[in-house]
PANUKE-640926 format. One line per 5 residues: number of its first residue (from 0); for each residue x, y, z of N, C-alpha, C. Coordinates in pm, 1 decimal, padded with zeros to 6 digits. Layout:
BEGIN
NUM = X/Y/Z/X/Y/Z/X/Y/Z; ...
This chain:
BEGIN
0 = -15185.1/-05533.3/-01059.1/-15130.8/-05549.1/-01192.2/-15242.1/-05580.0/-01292.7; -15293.1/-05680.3/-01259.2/-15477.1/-05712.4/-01323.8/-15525.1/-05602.0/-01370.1; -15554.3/-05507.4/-01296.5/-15610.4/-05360.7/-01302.4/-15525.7/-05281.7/-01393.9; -15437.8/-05272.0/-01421.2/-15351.8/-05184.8/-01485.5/-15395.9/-05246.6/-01597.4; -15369.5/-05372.5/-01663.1/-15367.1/-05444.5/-01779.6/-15483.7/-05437.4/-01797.8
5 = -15587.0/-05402.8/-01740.3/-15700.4/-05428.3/-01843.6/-15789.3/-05269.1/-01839.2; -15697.9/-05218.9/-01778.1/-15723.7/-05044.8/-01828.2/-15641.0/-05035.0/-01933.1; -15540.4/-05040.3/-01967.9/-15449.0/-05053.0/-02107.9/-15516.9/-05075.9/-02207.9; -15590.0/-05239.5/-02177.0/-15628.6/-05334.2/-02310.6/-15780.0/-05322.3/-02317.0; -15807.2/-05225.9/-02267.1/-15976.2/-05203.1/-02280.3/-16013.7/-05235.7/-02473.3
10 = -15923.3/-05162.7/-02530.6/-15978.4/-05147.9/-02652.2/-15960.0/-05300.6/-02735.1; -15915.9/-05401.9/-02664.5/-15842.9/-05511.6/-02725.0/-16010.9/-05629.1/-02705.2; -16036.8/-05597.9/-02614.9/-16127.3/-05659.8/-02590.4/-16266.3/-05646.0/-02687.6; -16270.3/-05557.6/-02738.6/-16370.7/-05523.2/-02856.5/-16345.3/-05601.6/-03009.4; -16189.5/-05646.5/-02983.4/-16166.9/-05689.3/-03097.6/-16220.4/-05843.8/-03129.7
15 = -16267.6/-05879.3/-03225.7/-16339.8/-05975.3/-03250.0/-16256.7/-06085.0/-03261.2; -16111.2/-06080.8/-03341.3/-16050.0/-06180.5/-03344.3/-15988.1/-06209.1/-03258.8; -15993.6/-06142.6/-03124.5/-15896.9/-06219.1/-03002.4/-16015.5/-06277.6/-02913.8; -15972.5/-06401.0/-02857.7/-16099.3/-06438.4/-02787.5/-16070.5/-06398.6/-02639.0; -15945.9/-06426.7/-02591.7/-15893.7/-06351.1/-02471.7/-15751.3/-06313.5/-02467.6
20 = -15720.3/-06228.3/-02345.6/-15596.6/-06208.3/-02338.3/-15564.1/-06251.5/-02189.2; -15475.1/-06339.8/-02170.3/-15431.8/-06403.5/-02061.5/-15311.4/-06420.9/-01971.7; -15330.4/-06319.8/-01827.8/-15180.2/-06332.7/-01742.7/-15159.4/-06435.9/-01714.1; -15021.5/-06473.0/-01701.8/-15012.4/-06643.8/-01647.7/-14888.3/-06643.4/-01566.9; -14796.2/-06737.0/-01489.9/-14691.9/-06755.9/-01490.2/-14637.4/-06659.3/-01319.8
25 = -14538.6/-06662.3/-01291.6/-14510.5/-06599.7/-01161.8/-14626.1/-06478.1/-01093.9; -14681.0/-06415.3/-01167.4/-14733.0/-06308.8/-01183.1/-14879.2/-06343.9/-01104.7; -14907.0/-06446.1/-01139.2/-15055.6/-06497.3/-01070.4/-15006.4/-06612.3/-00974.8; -14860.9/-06665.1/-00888.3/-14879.4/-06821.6/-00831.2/-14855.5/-06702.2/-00678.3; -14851.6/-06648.4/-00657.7/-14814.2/-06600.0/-00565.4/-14680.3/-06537.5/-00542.1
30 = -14615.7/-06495.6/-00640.6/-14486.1/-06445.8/-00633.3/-14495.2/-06317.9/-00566.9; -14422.3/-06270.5/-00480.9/-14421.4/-06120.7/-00495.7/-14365.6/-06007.5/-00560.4; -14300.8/-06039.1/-00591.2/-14189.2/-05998.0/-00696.8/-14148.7/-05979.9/-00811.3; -14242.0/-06042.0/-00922.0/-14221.8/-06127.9/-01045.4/-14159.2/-06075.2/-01126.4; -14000.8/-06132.3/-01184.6/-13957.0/-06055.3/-01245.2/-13998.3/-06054.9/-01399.5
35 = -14064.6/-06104.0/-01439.6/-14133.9/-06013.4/-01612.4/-14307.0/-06073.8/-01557.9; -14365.7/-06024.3/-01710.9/-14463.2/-06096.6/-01667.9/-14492.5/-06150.9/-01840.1; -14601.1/-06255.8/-01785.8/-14634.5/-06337.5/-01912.2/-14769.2/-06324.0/-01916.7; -14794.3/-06302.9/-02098.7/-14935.9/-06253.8/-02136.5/-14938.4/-06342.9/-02233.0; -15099.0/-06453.1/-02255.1/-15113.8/-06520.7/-02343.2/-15196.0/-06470.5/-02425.2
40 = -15196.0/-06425.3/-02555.1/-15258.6/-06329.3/-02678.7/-15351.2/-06477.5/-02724.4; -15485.2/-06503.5/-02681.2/-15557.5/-06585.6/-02790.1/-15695.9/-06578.4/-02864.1; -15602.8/-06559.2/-02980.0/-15670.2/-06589.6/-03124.9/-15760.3/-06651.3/-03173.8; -15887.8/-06574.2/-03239.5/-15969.1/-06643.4/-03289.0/-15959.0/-06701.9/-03410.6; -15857.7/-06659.1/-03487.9/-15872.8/-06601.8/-03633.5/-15773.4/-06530.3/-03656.2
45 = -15759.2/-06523.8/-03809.9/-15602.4/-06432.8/-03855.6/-15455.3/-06498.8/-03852.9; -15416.0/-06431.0/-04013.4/-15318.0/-06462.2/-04039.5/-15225.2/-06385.9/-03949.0; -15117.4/-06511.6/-03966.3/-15006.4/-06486.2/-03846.8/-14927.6/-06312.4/-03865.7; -14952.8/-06264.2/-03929.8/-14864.9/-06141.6/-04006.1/-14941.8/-06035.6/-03885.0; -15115.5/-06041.3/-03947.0/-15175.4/-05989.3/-03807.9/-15132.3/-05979.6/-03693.7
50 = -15171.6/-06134.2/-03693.1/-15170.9/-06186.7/-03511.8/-15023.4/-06104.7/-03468.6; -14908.2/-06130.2/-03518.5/-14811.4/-06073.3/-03453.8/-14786.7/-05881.5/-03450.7; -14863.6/-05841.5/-03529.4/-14888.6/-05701.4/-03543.8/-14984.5/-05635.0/-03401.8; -15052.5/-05735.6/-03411.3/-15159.0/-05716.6/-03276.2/-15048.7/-05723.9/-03126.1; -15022.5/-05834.5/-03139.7/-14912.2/-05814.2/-03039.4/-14798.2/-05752.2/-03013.3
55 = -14768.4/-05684.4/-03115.3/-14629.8/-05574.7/-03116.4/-14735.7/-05442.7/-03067.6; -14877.4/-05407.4/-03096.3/-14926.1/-05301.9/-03050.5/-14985.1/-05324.5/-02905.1; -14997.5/-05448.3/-02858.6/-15054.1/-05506.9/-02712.1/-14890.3/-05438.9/-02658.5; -14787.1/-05513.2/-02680.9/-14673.6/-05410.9/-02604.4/-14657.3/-05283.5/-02597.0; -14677.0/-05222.2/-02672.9/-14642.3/-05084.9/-02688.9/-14737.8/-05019.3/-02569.1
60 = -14849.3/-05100.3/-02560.5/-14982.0/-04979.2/-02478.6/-14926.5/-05044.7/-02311.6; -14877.9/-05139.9/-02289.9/-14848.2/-05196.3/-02155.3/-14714.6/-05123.9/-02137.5; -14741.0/-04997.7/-01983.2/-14626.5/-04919.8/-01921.4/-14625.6/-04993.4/-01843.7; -14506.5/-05068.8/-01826.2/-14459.8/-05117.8/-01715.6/-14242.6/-05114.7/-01747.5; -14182.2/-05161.3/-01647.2/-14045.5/-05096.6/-01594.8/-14005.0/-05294.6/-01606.9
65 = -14120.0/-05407.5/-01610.6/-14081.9/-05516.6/-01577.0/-14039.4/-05565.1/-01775.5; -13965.7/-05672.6/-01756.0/-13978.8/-05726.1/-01896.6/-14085.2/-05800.5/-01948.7; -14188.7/-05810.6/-02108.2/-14308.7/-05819.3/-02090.8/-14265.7/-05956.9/-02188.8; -14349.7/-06066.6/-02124.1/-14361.5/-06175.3/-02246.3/-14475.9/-06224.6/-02271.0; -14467.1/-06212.0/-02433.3/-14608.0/-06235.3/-02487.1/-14630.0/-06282.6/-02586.3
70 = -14715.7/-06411.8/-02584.2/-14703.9/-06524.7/-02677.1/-14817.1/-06505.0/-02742.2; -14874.6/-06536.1/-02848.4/-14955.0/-06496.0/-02923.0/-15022.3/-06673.2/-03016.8; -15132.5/-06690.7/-02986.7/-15149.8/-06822.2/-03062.2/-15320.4/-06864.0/-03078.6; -15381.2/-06912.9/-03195.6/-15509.6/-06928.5/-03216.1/-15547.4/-07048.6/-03084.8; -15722.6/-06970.6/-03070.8/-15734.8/-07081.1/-02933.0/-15727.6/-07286.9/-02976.9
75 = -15771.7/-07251.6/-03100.5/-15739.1/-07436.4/-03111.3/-15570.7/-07469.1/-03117.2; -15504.0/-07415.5/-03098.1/-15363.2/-07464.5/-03068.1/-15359.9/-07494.7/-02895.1; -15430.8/-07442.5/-02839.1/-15464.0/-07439.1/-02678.3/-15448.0/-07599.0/-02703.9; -15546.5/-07696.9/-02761.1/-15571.7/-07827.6/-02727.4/-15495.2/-07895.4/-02822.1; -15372.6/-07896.5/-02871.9/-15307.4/-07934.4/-02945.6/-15209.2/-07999.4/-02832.8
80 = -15128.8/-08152.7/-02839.3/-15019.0/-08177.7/-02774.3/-14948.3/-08129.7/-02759.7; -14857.6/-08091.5/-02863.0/-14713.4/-08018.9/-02898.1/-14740.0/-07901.8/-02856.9; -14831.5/-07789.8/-02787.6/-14844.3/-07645.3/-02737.0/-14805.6/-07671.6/-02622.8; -14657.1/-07589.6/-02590.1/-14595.2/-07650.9/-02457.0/-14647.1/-07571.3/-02354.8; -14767.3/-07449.9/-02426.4/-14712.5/-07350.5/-02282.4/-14869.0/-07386.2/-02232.1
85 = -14922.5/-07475.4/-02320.4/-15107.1/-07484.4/-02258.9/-15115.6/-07528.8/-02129.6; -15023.2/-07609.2/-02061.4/-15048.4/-07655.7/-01919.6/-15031.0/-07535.6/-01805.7; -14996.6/-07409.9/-01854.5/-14947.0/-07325.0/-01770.5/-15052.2/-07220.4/-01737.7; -15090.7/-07188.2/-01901.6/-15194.2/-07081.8/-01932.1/-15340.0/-07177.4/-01891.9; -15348.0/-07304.4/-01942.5/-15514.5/-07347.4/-01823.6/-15489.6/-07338.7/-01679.7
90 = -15431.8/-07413.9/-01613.5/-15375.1/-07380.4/-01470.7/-15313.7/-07286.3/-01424.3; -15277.5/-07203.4/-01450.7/-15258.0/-07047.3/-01372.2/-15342.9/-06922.0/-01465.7; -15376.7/-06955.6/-01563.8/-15410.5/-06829.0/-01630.6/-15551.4/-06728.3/-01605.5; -15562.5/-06609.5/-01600.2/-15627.5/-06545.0/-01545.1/-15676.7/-06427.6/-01639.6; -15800.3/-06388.9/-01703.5/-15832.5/-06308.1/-01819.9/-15837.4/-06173.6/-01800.8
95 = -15762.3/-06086.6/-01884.6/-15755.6/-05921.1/-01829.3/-15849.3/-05874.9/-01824.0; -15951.9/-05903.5/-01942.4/-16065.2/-05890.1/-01992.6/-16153.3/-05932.0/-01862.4; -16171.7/-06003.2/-01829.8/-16267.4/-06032.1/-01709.7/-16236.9/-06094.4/-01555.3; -16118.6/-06080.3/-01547.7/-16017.8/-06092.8/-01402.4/-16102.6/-06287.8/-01387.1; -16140.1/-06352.9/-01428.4/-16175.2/-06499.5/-01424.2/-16062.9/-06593.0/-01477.5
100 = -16044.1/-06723.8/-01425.8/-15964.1/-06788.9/-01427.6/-15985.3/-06864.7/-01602.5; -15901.7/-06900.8/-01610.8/-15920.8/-06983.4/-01766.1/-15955.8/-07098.0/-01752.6; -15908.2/-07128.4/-01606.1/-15944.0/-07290.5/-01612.1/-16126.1/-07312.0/-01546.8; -16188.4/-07193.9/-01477.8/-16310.5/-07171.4/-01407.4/-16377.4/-07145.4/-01528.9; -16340.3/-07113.9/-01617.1/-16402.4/-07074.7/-01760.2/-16439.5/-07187.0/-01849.6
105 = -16373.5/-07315.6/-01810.1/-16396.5/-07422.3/-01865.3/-16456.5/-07507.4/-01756.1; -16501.5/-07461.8/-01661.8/-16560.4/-07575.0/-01537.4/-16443.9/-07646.1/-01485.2; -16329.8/-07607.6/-01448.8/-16243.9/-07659.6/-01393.0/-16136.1/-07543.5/-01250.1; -16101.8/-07635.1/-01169.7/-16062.2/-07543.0/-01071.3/-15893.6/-07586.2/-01066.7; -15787.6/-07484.2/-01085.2/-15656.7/-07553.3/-01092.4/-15563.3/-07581.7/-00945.8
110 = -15563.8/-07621.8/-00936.0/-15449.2/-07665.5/-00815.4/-15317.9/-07736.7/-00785.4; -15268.7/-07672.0/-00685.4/-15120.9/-07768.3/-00699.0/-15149.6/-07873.6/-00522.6; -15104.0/-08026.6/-00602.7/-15088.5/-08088.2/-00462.3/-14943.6/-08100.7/-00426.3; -14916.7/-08093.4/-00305.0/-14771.8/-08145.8/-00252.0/-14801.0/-08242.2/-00116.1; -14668.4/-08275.4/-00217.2/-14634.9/-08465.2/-00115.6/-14507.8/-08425.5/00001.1
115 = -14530.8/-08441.0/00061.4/-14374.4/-08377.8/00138.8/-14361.3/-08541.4/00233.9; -14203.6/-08514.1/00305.5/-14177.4/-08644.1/00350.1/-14133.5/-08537.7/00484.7; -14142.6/-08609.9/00581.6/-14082.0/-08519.4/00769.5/-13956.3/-08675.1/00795.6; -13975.4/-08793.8/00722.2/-13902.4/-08897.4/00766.4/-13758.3/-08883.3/00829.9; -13704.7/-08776.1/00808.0/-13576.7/-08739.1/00787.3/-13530.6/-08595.9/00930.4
120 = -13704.9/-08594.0/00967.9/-13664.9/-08495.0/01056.3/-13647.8/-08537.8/01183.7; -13674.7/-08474.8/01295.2/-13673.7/-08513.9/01427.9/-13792.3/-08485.8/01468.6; -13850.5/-08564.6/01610.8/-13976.5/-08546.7/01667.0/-13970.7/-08408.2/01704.4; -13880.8/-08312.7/01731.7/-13932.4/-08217.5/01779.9/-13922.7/-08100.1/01660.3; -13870.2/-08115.0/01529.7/-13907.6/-08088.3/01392.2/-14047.4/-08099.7/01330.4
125 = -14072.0/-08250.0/01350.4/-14194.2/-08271.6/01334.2/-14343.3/-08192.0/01414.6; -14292.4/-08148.4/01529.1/-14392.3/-08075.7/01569.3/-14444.7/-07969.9/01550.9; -14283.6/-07894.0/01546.1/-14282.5/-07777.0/01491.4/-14374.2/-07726.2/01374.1; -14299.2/-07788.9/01264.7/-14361.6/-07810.6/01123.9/-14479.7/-07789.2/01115.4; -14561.1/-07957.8/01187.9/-14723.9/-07970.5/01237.3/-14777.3/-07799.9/01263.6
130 = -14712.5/-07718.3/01339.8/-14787.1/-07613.8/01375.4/-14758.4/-07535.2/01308.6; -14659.2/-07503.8/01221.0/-14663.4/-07392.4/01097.6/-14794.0/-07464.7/00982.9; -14814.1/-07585.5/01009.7/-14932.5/-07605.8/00903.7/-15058.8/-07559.3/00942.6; -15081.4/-07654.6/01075.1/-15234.0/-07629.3/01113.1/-15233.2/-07532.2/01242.2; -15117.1/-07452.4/01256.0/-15174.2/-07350.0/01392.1/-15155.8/-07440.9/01497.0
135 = -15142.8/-07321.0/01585.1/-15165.8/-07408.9/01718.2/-15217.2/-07268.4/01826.9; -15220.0/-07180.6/01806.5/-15331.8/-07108.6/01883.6/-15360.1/-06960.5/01765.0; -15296.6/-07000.5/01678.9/-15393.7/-06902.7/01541.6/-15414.1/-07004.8/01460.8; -15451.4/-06944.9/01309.9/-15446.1/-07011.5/01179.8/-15335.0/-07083.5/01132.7; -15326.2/-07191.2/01072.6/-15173.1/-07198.0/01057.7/-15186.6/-07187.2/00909.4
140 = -15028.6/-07241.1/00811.4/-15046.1/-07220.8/00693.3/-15137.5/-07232.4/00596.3; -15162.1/-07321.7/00627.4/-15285.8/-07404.2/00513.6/-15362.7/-07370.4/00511.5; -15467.9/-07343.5/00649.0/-15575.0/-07250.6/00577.7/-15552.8/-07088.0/00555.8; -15435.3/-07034.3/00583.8/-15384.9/-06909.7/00571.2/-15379.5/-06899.2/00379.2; -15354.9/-06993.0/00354.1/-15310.0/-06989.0/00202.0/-15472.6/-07072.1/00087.9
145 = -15544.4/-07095.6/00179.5/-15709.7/-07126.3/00160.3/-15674.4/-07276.5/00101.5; -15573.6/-07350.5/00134.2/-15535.6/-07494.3/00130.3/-15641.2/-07592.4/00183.6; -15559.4/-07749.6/00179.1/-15656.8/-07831.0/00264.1/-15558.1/-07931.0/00323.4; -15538.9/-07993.1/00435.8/-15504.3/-08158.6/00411.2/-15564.6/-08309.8/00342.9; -15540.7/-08330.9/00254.0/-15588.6/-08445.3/00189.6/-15566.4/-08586.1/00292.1
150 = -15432.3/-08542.7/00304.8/-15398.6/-08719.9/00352.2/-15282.4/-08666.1/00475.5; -15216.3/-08732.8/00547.4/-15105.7/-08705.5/00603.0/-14997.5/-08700.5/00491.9; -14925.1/-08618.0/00490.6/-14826.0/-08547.5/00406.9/-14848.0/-08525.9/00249.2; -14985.8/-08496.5/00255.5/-15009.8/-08440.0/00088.5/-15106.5/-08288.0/00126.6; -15079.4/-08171.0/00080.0/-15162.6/-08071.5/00079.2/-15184.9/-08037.6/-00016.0
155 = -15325.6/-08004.8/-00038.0/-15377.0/-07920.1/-00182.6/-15348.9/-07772.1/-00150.0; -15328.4/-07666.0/-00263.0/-15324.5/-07558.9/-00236.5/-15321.5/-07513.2/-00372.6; -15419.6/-07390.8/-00362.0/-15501.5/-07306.1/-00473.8/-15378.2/-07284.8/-00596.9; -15336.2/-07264.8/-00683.9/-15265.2/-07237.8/-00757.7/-15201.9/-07087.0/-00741.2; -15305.1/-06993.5/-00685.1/-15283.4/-06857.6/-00692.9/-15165.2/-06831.8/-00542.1
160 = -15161.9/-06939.8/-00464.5/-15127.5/-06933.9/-00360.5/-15001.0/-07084.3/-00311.3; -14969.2/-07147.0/-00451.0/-14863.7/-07249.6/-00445.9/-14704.0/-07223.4/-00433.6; -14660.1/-07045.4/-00477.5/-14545.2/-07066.4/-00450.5/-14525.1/-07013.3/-00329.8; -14580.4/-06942.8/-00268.8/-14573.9/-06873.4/-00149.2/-14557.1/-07046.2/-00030.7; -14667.2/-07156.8/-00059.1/-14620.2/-07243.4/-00007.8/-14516.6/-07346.1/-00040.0
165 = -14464.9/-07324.1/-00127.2/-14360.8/-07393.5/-00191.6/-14224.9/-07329.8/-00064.4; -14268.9/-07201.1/-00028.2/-14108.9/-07109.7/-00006.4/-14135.9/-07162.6/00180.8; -14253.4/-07205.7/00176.0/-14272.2/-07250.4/00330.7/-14190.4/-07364.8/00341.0; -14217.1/-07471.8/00230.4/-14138.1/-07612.5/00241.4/-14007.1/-07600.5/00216.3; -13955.9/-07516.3/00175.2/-13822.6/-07494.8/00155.7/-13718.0/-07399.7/00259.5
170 = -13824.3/-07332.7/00316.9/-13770.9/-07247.4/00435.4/-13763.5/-07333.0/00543.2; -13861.6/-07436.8/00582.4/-13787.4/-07555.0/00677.3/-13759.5/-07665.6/00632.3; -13664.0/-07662.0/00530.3/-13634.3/-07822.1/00445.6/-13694.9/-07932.9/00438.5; -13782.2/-07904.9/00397.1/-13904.2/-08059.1/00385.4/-13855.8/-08080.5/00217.5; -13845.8/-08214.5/00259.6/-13888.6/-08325.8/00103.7/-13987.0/-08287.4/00085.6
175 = -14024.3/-08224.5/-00093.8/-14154.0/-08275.0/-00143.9/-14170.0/-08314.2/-00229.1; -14294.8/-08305.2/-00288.3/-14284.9/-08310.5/-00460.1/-14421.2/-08223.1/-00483.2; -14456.9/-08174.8/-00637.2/-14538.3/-08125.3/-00632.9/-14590.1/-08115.5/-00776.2; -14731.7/-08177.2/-00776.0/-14773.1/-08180.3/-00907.1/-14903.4/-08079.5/-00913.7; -14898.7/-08012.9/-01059.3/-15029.3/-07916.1/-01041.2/-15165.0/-08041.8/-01125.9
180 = -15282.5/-07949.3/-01123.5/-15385.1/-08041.2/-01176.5/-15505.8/-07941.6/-01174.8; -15602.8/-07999.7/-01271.1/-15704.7/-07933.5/-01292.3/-15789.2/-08031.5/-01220.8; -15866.2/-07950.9/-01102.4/-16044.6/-08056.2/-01086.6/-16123.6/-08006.8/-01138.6; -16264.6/-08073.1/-01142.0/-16375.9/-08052.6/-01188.2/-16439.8/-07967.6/-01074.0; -16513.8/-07839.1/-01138.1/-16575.3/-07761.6/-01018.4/-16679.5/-07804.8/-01006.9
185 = -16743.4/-07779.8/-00850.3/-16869.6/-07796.2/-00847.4/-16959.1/-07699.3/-00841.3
């Protein structure tokens, strides 16, 4: 999909007043499926009359059969409180223009951790489980999905690769919780 969008938007990228154009949202967590997709239009510059002209012609050049959503906003609104969609577009967002992460673009790496609870299961649940995580004579999930264990019942896992494990914890009913976050890269 990456590839398609930035054969489309080749010519967008020349343009001076956009600083990038950014996929975000089901489309990059690992969905397979995604039913629309979401494009963040950001602005260097220009009145809004523009900016939204630019983005009525960013749709028109994207063939796709999915429904397209596309938000359009100058990059200093990015660091503004009240911009609800900035936690989504730094942590999942990904540039057509140069297939790089938004958040690697700022020295940061995004990730989701999950807390899960087994309290509720049985010892021979619990084992089970144990070996859909870490294998037991292959790979098991976690590093299948380029994850880690942090602690006993917290896993980190890449952002690009959080809902695919989300559908793991839910396919054998585990308690979790799950917060995303930006680290500092090294």
């Amino acid at each position: 999909m990456l590839k398609e969008l930035r054969r489309c938007l080749k010519a967008e990228k020349k343009d001076r007043s956009i600083f990038d154009i950014v996929l975000y949202g089901s489309a990059v967590k690992g969905k397979y499926s995604p039913g629309d997709i979401d494009i963040a239009v950001i602005f260097r510059e220009g009145a809004l009359k523009d900016r939204l002209d630019k983005i009525q012609l960013i749709k028109r050049k994207i063939k796709t059969e999915k429904k397209i959503d596309i938000k359009g906003f100058l990059f200093e609104e990015l660091f503004q409180e009240n911009f609800f969609g900035r936690s989504g577009i730094f942590l999942e967002g990904i540039s057509i223009f140069d297939g790089k992460r938004l958040a690697g673009k700022i020295g940061f790496e995004s990730r989701a951790i999950f807390i899960y609870n087994l309290r509720k299961k049985s010892h021979t649940e619990k084992v089970k489980f144990n070996y859909v995580l870490a294998g037991r004579n292959a790979k098991g999930i976690v590093k299948m999905l380029e994850g880690k264990h942090l602690a006993p019942g917290v896993v980190e896992m890449p952002i690009k690769n959080s809902l695919e494990f989300e559908e793991v914890l839910k396919k054998h009913n585990i308690d979790y919780s799950k917060k995303n976050v930006l680290i500092q890269s090294f």
